[in-house]
C-alpha positions as CSV (number, residue, x, y, z in Angstrom):
1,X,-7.2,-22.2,-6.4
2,X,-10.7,-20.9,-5.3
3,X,-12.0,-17.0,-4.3
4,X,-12.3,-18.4,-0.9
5,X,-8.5,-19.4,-0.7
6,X,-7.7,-15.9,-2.1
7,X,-9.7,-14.0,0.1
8,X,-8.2,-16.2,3.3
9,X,-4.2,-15.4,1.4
10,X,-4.8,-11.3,1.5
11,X,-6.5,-11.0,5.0
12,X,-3.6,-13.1,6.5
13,X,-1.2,-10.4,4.6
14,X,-3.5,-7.7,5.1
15,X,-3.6,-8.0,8.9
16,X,-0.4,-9.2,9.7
17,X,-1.3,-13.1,11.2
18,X,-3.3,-15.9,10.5
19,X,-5.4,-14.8,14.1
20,X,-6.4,-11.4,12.7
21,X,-7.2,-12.5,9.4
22,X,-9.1,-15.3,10.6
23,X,-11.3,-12.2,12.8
24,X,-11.7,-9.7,10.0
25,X,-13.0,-13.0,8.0
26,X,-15.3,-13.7,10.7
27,X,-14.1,-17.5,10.2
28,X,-12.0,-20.2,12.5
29,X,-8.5,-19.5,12.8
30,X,-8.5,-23.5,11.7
31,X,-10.7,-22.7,8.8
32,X,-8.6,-20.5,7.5
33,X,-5.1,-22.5,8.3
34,X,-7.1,-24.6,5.9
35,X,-7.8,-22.6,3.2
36,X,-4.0,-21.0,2.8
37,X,-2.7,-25.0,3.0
38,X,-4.7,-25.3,-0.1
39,X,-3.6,-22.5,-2.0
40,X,-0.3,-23.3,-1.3
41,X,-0.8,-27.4,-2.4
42,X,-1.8,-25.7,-5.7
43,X,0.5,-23.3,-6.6
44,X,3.4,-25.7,-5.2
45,X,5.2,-24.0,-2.8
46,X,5.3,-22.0,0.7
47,X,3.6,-18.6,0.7
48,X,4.5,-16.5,4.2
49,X,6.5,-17.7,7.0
50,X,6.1,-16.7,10.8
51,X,8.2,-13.8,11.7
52,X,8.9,-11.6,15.0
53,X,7.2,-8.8,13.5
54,X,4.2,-11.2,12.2
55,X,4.1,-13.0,8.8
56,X,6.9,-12.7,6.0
57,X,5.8,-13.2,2.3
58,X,8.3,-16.0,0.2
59,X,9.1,-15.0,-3.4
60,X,5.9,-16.8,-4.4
61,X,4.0,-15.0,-2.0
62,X,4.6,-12.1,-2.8
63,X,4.3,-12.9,-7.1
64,X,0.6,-14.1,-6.1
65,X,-0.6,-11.3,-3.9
66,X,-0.2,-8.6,-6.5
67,X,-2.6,-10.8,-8.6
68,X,-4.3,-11.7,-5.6
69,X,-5.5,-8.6,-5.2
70,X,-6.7,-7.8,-8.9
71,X,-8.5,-11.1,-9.5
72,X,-10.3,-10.5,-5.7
73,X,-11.0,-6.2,-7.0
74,X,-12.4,-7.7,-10.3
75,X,-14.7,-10.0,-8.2
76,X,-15.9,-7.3,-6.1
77,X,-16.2,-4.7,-9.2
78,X,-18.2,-7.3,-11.1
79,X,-20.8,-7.7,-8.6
80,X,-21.0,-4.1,-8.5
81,X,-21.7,-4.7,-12.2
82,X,-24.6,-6.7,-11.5
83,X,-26.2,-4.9,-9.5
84,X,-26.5,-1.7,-10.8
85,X,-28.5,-3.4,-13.4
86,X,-31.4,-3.1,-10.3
87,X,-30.9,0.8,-11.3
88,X,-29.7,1.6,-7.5
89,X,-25.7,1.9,-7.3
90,X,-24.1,0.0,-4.4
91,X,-20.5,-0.9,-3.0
92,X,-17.2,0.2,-1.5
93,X,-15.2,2.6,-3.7
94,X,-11.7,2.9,-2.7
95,X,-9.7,6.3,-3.9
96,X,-6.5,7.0,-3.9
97,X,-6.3,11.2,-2.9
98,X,-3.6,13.7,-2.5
99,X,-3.4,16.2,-0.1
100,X,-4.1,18.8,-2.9
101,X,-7.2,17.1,-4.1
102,X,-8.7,15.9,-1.2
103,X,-9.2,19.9,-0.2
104,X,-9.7,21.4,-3.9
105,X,-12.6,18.5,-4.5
106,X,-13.4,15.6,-2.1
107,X,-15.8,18.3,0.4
108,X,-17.2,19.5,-2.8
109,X,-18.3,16.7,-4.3
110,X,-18.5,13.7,-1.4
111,X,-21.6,14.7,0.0
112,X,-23.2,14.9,-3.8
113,X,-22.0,11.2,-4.3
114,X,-23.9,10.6,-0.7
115,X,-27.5,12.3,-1.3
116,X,-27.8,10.3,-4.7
117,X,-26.0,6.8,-3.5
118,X,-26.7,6.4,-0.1
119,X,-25.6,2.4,-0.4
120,X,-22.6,3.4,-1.8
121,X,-19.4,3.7,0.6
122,X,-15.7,5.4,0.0
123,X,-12.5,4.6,1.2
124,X,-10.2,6.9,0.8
125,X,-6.7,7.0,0.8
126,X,-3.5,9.1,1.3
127,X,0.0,8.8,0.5
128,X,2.8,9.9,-2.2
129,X,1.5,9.6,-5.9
130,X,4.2,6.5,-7.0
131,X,2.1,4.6,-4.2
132,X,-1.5,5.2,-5.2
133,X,-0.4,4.4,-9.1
134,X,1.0,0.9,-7.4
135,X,-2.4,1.1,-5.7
136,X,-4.6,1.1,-9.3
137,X,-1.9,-1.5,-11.2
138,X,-2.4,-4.1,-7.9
139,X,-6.4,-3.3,-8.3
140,X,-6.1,-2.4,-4.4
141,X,-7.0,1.4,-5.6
142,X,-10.6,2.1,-8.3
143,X,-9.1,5.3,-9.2
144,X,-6.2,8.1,-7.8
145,X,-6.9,11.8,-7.8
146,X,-2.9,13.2,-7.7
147,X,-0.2,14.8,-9.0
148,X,0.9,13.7,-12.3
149,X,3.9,15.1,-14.2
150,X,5.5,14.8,-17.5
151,X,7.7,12.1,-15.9
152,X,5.6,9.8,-14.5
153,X,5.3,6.5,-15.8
154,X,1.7,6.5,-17.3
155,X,2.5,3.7,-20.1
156,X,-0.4,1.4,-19.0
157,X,-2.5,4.2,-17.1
158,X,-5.4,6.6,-17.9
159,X,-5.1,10.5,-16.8
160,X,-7.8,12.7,-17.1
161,X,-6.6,16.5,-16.0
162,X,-8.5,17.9,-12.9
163,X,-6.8,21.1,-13.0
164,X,-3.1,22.7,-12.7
165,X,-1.2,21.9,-9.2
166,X,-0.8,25.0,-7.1
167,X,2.3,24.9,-5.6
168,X,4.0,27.4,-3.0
169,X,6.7,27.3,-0.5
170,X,5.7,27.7,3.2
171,X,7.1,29.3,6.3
172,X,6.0,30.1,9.5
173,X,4.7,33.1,10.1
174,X,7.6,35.5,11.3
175,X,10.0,33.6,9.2
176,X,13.2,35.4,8.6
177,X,12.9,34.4,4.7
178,X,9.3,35.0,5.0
179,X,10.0,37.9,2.1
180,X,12.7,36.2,0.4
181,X,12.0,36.6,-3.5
182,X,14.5,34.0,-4.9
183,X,15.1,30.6,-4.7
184,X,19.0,31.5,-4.1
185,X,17.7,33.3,-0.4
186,X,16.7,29.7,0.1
187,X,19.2,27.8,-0.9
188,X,21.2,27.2,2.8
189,X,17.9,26.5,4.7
190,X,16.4,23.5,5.6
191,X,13.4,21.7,4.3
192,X,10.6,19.3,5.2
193,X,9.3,17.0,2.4
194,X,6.0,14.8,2.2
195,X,7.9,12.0,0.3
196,X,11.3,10.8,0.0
197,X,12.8,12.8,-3.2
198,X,11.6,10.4,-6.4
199,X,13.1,10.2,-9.9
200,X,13.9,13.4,-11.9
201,X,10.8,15.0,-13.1
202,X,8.5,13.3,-11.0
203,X,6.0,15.0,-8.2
204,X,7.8,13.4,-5.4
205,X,11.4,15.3,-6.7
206,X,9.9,18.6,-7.4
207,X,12.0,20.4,-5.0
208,X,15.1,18.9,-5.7
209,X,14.3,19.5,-9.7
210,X,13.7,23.1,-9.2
211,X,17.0,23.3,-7.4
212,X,18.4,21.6,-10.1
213,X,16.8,23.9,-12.5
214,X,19.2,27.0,-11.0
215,X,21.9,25.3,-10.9
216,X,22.1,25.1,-6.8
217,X,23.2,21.8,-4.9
218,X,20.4,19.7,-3.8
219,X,18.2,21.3,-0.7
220,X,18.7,19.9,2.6
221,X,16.1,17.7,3.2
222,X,15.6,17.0,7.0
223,X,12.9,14.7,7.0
224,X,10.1,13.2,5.1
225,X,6.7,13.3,7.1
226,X,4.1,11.6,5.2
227,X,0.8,13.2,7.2
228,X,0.2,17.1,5.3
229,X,-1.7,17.8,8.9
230,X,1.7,16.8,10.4
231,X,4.0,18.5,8.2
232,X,2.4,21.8,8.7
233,X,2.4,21.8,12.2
234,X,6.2,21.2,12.2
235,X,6.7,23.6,9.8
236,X,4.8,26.3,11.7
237,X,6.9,25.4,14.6
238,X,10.0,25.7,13.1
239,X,12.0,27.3,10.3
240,X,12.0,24.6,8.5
241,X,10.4,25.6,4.7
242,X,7.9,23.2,2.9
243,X,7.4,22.7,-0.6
244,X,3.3,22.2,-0.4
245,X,-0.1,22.8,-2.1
246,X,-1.3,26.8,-1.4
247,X,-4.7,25.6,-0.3
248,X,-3.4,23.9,2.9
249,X,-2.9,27.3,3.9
250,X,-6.9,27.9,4.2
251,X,-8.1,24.5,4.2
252,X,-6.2,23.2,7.7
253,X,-6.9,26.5,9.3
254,X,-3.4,27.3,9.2
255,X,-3.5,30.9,7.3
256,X,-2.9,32.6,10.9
257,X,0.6,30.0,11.6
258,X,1.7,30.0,8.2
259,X,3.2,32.3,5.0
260,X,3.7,31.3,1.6
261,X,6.9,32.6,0.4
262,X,7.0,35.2,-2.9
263,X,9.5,33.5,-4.8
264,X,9.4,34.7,-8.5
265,X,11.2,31.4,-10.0
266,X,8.4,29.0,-11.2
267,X,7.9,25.7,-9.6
268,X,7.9,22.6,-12.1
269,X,4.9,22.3,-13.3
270,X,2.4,19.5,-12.5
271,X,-1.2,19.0,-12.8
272,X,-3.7,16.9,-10.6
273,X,-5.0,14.2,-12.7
274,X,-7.8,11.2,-12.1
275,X,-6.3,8.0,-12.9
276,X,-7.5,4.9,-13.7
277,X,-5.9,1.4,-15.3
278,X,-6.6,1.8,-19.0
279,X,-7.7,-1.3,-19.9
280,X,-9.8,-2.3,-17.1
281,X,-13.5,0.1,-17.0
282,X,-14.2,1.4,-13.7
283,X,-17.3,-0.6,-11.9
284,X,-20.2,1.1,-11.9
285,X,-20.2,3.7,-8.2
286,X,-16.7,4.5,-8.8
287,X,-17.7,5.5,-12.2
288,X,-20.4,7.7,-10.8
289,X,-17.7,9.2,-8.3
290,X,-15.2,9.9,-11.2
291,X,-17.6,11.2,-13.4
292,X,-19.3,13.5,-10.9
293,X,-15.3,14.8,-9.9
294,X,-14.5,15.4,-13.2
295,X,-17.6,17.2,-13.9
296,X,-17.0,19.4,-10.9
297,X,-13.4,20.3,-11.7
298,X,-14.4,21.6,-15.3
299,X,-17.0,23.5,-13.7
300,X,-14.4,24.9,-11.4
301,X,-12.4,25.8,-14.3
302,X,-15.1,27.3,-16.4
303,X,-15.5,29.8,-13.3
């Protein structure tokens, strides 16, 4: 088992076919028909078979490519390593951000990271926060800036607090519950989620937990839209009420199409946390990064 035949194993998974892989490679398509025939002569056994909708992973396939991924990361990060022993940071940083932290601190402190490391790129990346902590444990993800509550599973994760979630519920403007006060004025109407509703006292099941909290049945969940940009424009054209971060309000440009809604009950609490794996150390630009974020969120606080 070489680097080479690990690289040739994710970019066939990564981009769905032994042709697109073989391009993002920059290789033969033969070359690397090759290189996947002898990964799978050592580890014994068949690792994706052709499907309509591309490739599909066996049992073994899809056991290696978690490791895959971490053994190809660590590679990468330790090359970083090396060379910012030449005192000049380079590399590709990839960050997991949700919609909340992307607006309170990726404008902020991006262009910083840029005027002092201009050889050092950032991939950022979007999505519920149970899929950017799979992210960091596969080694696909440096580091997540997200929601973190007191039931998320943290037991082999780092969290440094950024600052306490905002939380708010939205409305169009000209909502007939625009001015509703209590979650019980809510309780019949229906709602728009980010994510699929998650375990109890997780980030993803906020609103069904805060239902839960005042003993109402659980809201009535219409769909799940994974794009913020995209859930705020439905919700501004509808009267369909959104669970969401306050700050989309002013950071989309939405503060003329959209209301937050004065309810006096409290939202579960959450914070937004930076997380890393705890026993691997960040390589040396995403350290940078996550030192200059959590630098700028104390300042933030301090204010």
């Amino acid at each position: 088992m070489t680097l080479e035949q690990l690289r040739a194993f994710v970019a066939v998974v990564e981009h769905g076919s032994i042709r697109a892989g073989a391009r993002a490679l920059g290789m033969a398509q033969s070359g690397l028909t090759q290189q996947v025939k002898r990964l799978e002569a050592s580890v014994g056994g068949t690792l994706f078979v052709r499907a309509h909708s591309g490739i599909a992973l066996t049992a073994p396939g899809t056991a290696l490519l978690a490791r895959a991924r971490v053994i190809l990361g660590e590679c990468d990060r330790a090359l970083q390593e090396c060379g910012a022993l030449n005192d000049e940071l380079v590399g590709a940083i990839n960050v997991g951000v949700s919609s909340e932290a992307f607006a309170r601190f990726v404008p902020q402190v991006l262009p910083q990271l840029r005027r002092m490391h201009p050889r050092v790129s950032v991939h950022l990346a979007s999505g519920p926060a149970s899929m950017m902590l799979t992210g960091i444990r596969e080694g696909r993800l440096d580091f997540a800036l997200t929601l973190v509550s007191d039931g998320t599973d943290m037991s082999d994760l780092s969290a440094t607090m950024l600052c306490a979630a905002d939380p708010c519920i939205l409305c169009r403007q000209g909502h007939p519950l625009q001015q509703a006060t209590s979650i019980r004025e809510l309780a019949d109407s229906a709602w728009i989620n980010t994510r699929p509703s998650g375990l109890a006292g997780t980030p993803a099941n906020r609103l069904a937990d805060w239902f839960a909290q005042h003993q109402l049945a659980p809201p009535q969940l219409v769909a799940s839209v994974e794009s913020l940009l995209d859930t705020l424009q439905l919700v501004a054209q509808s009267d369909y009420l959104f669970l969401g971060p306050r700050v989309a309000i002013e950071a989309h440009g939405f503060s003329a199409r959209l209301a937050a809604v004065p309810v006096r009950e409290a939202i579960p609490a959450s914070r937004i946390s930076l997380i890393q794996r705890t026993a691997v150390p960040l390589a040396p630009a995403a350290r940078e990064f996550a030192s200059m974020l959590i630098s700028y969120a104390r300042m933030a606080r301090a204010a």
